[in-house]
C-alpha positions, 0 to 999 in steps of 0.5 A: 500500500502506497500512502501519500499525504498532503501536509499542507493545506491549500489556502484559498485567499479572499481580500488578502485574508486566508479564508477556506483551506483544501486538503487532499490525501489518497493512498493505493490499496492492495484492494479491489475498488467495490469492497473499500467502497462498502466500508466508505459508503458505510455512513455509521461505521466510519470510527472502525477505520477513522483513528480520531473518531472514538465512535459514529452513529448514524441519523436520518440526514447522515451521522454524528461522530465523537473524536478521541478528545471527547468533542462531537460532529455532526455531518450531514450526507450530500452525496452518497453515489455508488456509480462514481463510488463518491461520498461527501459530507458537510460538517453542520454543528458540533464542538468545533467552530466550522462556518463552511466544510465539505468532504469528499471521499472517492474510491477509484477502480484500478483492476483487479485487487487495486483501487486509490482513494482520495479523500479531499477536504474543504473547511472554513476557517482556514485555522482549523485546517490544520486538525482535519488534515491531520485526522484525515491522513490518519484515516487514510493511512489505517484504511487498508489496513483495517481492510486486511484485518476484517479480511476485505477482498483483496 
């Protein structure tokens, strides 16, 4: 498994202010492209691979997320498309102050046993950048590994 992680955010500047940052990690899975899609597409399941969650659950517009320090999430889904295998997410309440935020996780077929997913971030303010690039690597890094363990097709 290749893992590339960005670890600067990409700032976007509105008046000479930084106002929204992107951030983008993805990593080659030695999985096919239909089983780690489950496990994205899996709305209330998303702690099992996600080291900063401390636990998910699932309500009726998406689910709502504990991290490890105790703070919550609420996220509501935008998209879930099985076609393009895309998931997205906005971030609408919670412990942290977050004024605009959309996540997109898409799973990408690369033949038999392979696939690339990029998770993509956007997060206004720009300050708290920093925290979701960090949980996002993370996540992306432990992904194929928590397929191995539950014994994903590879």
């Amino acid at each position: 498994m290749e893992v590339a992680i960005s670890r600067t955010p990409v700032l976007t500047r509105c008046r000479h202010r930084a106002v929204m940052a992107t951030i983008r990690s993805h990593a080659l899975l030695d999985h096919d492209a239909n089983t780690v899609w489950q496990v994205v597409r899996d709305v209330a399941s998303v702690a099992d691979w996600f080291p900063a969650m401390a636990s998910s659950q699932a309500h009726p517009e998406g689910r709502v997320v504990t991290l490890r320090d105790g703070s919550s999430l609420v996220e509501r889904t935008v998209t879930v498309d099985d076609a393009l295998r895309r998931y997205q997410y906005r971030v609408t309440g919670g412990d942290i102050s977050v004024d605009q935020h959309l996540g997109t996780v898409d799973v990408i077929d690369l033949g038999p046993g392979r696939s690339l997913v990029v998770y993509g971030s956007d997060v206004e303010p720009a300050e708290v950048a920093d925290a979701f690039d960090t949980a996002i690597s993370e996540a992306v890094a432990h992904l194929g590994d928590h397929l191995s363990s539950r014994g994903g097709q590879s």
